[in-house]
N, C-alpha and C positions, 0 to 999 in steps of 0.2 A: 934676418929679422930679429929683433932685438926684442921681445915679449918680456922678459925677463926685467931690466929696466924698467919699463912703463909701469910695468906690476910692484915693484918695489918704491918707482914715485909714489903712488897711488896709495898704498899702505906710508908710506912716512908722511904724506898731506893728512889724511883723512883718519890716520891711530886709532883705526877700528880693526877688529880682526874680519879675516874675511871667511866663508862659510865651506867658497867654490867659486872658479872661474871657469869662463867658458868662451871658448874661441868658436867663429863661426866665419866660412869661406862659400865662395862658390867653384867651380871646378874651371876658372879662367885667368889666365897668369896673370900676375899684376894689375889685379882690383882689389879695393881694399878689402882689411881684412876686420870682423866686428868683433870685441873683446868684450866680455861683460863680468865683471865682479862682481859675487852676491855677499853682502856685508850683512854681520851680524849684530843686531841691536835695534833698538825701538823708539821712534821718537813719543814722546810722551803729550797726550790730549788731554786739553783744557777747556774749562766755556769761557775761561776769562782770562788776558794774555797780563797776569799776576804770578809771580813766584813764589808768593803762599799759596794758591788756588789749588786747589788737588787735584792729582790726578785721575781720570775719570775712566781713560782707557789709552790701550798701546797700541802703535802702528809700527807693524814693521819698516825698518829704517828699506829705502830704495836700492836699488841695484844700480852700478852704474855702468853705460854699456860707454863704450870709445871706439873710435875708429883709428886702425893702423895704415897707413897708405905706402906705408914700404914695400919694394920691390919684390916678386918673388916671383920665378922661373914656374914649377911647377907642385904639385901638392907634398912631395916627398920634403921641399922643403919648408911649408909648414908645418908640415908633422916635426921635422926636426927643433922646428924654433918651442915648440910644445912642448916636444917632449923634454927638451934641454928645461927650460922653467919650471916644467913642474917636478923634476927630477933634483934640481938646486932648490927648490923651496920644500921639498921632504913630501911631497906626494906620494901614498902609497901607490897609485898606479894612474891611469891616463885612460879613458875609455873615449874610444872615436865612432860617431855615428854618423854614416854615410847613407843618405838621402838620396829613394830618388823626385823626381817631378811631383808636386802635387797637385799639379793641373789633368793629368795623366788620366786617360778613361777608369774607371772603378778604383779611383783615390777616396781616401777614408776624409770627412770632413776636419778630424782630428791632425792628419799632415800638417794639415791648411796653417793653422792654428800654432803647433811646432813650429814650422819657417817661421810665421813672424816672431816669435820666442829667442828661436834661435836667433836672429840679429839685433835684438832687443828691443822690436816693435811690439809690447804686449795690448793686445786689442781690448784693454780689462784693465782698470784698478781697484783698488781695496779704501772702501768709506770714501771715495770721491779722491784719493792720495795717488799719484804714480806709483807704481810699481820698481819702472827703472826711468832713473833719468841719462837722456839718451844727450850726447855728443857726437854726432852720427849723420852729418849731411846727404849721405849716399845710401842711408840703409832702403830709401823704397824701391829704390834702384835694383839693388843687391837681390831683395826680397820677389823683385817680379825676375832676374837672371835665374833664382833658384828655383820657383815655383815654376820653369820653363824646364831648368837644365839640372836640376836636383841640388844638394850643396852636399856641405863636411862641418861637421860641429865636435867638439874636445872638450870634455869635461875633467876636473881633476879638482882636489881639495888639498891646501896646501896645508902641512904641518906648521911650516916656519910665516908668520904673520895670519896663522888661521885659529880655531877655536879649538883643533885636533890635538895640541899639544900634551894634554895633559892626558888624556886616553891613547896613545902613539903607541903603537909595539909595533915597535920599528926597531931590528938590530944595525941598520944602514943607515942610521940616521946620527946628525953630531948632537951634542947639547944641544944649541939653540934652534934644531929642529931640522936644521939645514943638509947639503950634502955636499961632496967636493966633485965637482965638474970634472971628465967632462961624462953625462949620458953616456951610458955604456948599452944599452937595448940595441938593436937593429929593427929598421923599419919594414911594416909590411905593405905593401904596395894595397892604394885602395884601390876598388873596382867602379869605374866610373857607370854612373847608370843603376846601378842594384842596392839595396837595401842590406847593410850589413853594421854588424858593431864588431868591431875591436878592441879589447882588451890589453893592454900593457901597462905587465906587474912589477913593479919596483921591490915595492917592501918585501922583507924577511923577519917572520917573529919572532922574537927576543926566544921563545922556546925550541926555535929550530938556525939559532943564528950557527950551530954548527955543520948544516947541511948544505948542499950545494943549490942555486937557484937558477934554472933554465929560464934561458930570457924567452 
């Protein structure tokens, strides 16, 4: 699964930096998979669609979710395709949160509310504006598979096309932010059914780039 690509179209279409991405799965081989980029920057509000008119107030620019429909066997290999992208785009590390059901007797109403997030069905917008614009034919789908079967969501913030660049203490990281393939981590198996976050740390601080870093 190629993540890595689509995320780099996406940044050379849209030459915004991006803030975070966040991948979102359900635990069933080969359904799609929901991607969503959160962009940094504001579209700018007016009472009158005039280019002298001033500005009045900022809306956060949207989030854009997508859907990946490529093939994949089972979860170990989307953690791989994850963790390879955000490990080339200078991520300091990758945090995976594994969900279970939120249909489930004594579910917090807050779950609920997360699944749809995660696939970037947000039940809510800001001043009557979307939040994320979705490209996404299967997300209710998706959304009632997970709120049944639990899912997998991946968060990470990229250095290279993100807004991290210039605060980065990163000794693993090239110039432009980047890294030289391939992922060198080892994956930990998730636990299907329970409630868990994983952690995986990339970076090493420029104050400790002479020390060793246990993956």
């Amino acid at each position: 699964m190629e993540l890595l690509e689509r995320i780099e179209s996406q940044i050379h279409s849209t030459r915004l930096p991006l803030v975070a991405i966040t991948v979102a799965a359900v635990p069933c081989p080969d359904t799609p998979v929901i991607m969503t980029l959160h962009w940094h920057g504001f579209v700018r509000e007016k009472l009158i669609d005039d280019s002298s008119a001033q500005t009045v107030s900022y809306t956060p620019l949207p989030s854009s979710a997508l859907q990946v429909n490529e093939s994949w066997g089972d979860v170990r290999a989307l953690d791989r395709a994850t963790l390879d992208a955000a490990w080339e785009l200078g991520a300091w590390d990758v945090s995976r949160a594994e969900a279970p059901s939120c249909t489930r007797p004594g579910a917090d109403t807050r779950e609920a509310i997360d699944c749809l997030k995660a696939f970037g069905s947000f039940p809510w917008g800001v001043n009557g504006n979307d939040v994320v614009v979705a490209d996404t034919p299967d997300a209710d789908d998706l959304v009632a598979v997970a709120a049944e079967r639990g899912y997998l969501m991946w968060l990470f913030r990229p250095v290279h096309g993100g807004i991290w660049k210039d605060v980065a203490d990163d000794a693993t990281l090239r110039p432009d932010g980047t890294r030289e393939p391939p992922c060198p981590v080892n994956l930990i198996p998730a636990l299907a059914g329970k409630a868990r976050k994983t952690v995986y740390r990339f970076g090493v601080s420029q104050g400790r780039a002479g020390s060793s870093l246990v993956m």
